[in-house]
VMD Tcl script that builds the backbone (N, CA, C; Angstrom):
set m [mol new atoms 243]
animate dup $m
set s [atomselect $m all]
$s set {name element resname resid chain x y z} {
  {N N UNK 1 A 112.151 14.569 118.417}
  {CA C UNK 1 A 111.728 14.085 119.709}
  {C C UNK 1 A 111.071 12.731 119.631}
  {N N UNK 2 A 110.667 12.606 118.233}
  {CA C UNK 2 A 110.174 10.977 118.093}
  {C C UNK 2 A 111.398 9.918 118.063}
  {N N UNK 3 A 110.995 8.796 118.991}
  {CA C UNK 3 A 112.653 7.798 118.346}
  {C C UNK 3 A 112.299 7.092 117.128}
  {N N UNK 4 A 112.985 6.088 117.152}
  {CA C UNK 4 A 112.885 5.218 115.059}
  {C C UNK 4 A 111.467 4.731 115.591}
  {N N UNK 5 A 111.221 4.229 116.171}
  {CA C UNK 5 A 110.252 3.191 116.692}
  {C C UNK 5 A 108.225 3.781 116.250}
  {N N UNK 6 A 108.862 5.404 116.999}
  {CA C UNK 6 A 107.421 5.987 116.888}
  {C C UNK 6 A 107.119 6.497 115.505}
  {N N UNK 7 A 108.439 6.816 114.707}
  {CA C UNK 7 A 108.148 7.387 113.505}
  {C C UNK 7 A 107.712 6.514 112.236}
  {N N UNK 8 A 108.153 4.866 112.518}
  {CA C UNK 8 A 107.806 3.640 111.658}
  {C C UNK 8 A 106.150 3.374 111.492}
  {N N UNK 9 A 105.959 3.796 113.264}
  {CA C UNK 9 A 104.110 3.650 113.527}
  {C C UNK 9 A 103.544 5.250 112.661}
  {N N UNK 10 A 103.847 5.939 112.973}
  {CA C UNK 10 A 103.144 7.347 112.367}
  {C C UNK 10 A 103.241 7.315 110.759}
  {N N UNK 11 A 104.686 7.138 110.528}
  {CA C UNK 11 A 104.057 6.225 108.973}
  {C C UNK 11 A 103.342 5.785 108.322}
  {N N UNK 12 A 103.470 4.523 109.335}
  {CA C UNK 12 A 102.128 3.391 108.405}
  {C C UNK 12 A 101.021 4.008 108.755}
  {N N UNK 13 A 100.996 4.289 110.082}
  {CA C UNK 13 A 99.241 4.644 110.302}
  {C C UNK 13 A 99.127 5.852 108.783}
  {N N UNK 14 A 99.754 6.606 108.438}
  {CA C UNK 14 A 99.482 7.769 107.576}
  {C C UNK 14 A 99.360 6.946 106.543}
  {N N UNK 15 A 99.868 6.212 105.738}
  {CA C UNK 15 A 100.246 5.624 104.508}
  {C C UNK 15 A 98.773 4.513 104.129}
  {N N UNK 16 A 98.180 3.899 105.780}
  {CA C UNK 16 A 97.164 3.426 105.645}
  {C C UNK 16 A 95.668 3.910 106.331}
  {N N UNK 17 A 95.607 5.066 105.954}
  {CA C UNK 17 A 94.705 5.904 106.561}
  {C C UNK 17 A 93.463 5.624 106.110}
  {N N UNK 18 A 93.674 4.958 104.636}
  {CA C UNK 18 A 92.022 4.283 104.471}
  {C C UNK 18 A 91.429 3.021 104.700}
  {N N UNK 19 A 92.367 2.133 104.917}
  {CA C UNK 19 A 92.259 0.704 106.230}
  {C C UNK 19 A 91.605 1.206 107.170}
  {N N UNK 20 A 92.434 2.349 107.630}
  {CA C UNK 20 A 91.498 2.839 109.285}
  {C C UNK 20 A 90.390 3.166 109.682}
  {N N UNK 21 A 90.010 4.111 108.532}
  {CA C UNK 21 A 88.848 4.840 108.604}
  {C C UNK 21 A 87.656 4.019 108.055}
  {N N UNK 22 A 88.134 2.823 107.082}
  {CA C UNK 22 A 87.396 1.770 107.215}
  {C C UNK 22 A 86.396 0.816 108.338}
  {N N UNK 23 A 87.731 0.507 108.799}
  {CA C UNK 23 A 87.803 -0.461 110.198}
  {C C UNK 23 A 86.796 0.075 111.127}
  {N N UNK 24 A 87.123 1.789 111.420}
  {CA C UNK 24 A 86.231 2.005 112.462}
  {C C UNK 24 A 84.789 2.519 112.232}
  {N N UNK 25 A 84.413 2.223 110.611}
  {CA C UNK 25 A 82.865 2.428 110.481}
  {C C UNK 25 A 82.479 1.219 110.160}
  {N N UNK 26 A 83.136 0.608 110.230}
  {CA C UNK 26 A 82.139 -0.914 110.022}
  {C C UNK 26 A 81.572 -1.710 111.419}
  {N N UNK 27 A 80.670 -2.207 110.658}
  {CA C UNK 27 A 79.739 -2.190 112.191}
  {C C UNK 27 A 80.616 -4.048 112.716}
  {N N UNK 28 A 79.560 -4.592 113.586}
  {CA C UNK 28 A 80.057 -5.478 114.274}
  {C C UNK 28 A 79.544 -6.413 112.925}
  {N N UNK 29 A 78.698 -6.756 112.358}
  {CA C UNK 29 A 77.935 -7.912 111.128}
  {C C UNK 29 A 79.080 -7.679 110.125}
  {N N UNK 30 A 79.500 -7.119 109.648}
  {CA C UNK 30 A 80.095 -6.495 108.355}
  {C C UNK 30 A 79.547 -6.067 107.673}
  {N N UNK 31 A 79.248 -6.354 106.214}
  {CA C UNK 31 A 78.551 -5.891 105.346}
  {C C UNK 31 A 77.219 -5.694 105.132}
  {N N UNK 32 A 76.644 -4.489 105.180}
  {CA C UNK 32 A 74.781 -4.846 105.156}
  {C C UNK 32 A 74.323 -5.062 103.841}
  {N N UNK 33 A 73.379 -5.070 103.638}
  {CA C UNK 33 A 72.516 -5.579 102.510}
  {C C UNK 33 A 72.245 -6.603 102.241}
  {N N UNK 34 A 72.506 -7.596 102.962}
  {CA C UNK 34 A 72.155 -9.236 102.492}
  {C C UNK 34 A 71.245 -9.450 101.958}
  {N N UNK 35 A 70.137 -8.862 102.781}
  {CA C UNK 35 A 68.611 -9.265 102.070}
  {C C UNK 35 A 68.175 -10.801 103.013}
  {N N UNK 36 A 66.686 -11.036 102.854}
  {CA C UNK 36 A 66.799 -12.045 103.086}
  {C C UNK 36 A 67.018 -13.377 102.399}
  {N N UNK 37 A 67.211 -14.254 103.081}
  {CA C UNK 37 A 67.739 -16.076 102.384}
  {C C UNK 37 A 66.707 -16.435 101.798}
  {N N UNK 38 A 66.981 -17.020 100.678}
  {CA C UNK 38 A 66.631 -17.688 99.282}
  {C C UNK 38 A 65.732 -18.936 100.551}
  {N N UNK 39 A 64.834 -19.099 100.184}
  {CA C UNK 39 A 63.409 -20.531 100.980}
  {C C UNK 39 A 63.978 -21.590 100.031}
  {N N UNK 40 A 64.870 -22.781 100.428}
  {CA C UNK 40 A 65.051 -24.065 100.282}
  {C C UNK 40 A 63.742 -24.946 99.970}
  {N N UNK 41 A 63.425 -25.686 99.113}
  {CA C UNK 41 A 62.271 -26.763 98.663}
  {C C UNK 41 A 62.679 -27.713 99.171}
  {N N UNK 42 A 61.258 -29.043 99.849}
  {CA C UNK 42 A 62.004 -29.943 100.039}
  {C C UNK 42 A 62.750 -31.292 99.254}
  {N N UNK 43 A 62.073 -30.678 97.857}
  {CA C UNK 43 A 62.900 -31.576 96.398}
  {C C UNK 43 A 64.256 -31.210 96.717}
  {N N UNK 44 A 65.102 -29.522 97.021}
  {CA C UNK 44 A 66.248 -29.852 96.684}
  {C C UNK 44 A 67.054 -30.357 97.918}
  {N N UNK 45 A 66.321 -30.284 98.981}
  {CA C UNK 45 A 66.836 -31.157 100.206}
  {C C UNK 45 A 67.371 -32.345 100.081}
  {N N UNK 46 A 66.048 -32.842 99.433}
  {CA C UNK 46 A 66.315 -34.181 98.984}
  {C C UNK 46 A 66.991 -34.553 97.979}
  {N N UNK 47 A 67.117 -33.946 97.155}
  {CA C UNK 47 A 68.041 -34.027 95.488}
  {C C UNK 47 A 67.064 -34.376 94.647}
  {N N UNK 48 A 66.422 -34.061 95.018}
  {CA C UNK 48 A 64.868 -34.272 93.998}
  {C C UNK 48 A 64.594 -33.651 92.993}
  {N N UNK 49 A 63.945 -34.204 91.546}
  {CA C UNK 49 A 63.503 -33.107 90.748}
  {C C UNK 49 A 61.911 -32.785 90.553}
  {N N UNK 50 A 61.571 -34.248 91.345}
  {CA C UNK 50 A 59.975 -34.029 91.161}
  {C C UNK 50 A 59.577 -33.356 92.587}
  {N N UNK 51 A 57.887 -32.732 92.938}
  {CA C UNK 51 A 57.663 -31.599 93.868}
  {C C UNK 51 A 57.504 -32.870 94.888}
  {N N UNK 52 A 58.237 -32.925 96.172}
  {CA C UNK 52 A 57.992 -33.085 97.020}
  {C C UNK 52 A 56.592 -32.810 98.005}
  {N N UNK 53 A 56.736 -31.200 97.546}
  {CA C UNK 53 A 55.587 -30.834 98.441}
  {C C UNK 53 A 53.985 -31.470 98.216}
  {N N UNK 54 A 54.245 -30.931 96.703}
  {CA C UNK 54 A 53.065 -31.249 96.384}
  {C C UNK 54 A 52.305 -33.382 95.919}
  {N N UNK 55 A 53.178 -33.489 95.979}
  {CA C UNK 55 A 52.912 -35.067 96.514}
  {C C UNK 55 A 52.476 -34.877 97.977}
  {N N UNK 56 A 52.998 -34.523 99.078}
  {CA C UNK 56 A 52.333 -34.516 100.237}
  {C C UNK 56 A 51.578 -34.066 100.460}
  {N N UNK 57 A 50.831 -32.726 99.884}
  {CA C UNK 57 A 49.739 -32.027 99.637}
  {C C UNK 57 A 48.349 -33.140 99.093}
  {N N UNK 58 A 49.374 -34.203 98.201}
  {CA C UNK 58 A 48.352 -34.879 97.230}
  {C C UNK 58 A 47.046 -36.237 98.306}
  {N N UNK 59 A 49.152 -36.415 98.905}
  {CA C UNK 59 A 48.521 -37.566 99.920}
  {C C UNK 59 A 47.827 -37.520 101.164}
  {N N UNK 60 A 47.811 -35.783 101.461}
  {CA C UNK 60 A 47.016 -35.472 102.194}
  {C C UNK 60 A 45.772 -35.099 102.287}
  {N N UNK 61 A 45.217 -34.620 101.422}
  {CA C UNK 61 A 44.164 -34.064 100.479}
  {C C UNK 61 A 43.589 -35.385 99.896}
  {N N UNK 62 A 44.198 -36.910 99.984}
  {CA C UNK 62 A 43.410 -37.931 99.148}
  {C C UNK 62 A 43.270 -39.174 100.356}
  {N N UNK 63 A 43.104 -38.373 101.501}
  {CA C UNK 63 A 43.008 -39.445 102.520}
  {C C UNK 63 A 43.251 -40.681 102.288}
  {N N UNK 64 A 44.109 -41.210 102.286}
  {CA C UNK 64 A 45.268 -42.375 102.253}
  {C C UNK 64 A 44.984 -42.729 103.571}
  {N N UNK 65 A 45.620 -41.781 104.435}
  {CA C UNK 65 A 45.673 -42.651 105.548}
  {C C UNK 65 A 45.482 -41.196 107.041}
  {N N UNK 66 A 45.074 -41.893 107.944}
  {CA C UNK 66 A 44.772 -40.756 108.803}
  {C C UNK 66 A 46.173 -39.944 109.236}
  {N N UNK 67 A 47.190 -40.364 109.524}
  {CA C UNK 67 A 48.565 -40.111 109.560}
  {C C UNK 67 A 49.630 -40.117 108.388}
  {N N UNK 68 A 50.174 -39.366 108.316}
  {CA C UNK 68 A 51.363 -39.416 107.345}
  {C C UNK 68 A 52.782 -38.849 107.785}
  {N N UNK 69 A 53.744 -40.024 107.753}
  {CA C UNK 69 A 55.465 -39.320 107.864}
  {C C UNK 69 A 56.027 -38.311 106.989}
  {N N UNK 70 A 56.708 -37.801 107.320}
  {CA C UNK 70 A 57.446 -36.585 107.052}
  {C C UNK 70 A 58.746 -37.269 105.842}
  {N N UNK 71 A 58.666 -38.346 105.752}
  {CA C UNK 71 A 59.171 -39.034 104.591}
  {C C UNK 71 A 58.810 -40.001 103.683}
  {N N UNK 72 A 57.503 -39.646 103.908}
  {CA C UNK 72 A 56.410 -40.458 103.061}
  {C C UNK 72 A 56.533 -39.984 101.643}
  {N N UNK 73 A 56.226 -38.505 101.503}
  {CA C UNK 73 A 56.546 -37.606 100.189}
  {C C UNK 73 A 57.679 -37.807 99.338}
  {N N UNK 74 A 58.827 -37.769 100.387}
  {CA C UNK 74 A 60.160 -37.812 100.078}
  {C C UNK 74 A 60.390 -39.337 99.438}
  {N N UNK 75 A 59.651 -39.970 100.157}
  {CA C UNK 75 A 60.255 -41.675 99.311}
  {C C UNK 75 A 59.384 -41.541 98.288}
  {N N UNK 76 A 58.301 -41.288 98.053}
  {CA C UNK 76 A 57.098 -41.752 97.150}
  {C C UNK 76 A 57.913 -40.820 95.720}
  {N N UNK 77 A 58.006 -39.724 95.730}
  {CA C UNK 77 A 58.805 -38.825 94.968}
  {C C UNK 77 A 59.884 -39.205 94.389}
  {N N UNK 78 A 60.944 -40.245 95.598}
  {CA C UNK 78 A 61.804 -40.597 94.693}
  {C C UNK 78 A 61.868 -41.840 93.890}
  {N N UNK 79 A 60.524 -42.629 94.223}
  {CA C UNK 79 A 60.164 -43.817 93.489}
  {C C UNK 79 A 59.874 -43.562 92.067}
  {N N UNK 80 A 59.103 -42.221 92.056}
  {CA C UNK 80 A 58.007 -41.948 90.974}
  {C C UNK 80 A 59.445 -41.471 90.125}
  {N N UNK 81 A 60.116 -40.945 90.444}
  {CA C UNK 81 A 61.586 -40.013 89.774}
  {C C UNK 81 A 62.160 -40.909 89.059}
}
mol reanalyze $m
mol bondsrecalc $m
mol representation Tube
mol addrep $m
């Protein structure tokens, strides 16, 4: 009572029954466990090997100046490098 058509689908679906049962427990993210993301430095932002941070820590902490840029560290770091 099946024609060629329905028996090609009942096939595969059988033949790939663990694709399926896959498919429909996986959630919408895919895979869990990631964990959380690795915290980026701003040495390797920059391609830096010396501490970024702590140069800005330095120049902040040694009152230089009442203000400091956000690429003050970053140049001074790569002078000293």
């Amino acid at each position: 009572w099946f024609s060629t058509n329905h028996k090609v689908i009942i096939i595969y679906l059988c033949s790939n029954r663990k694709t399926i049962s896959s498919l429909a427990t996986m959630s919408g993210k895919g895979k869990g466990g990631r964990g959380e993301k690795k915290s980026t430095t701003s040495s390797a932002k920059a391609g830096l090997q010396f501490p970024v941070g702590r140069i800005g820590r330095y120049l902040r902490q040694g009152k230089y100046a009442t203000r400091m840029g956000a690429g003050a560290p970053v140049y001074l770091a790569a002078v000293l490098e």
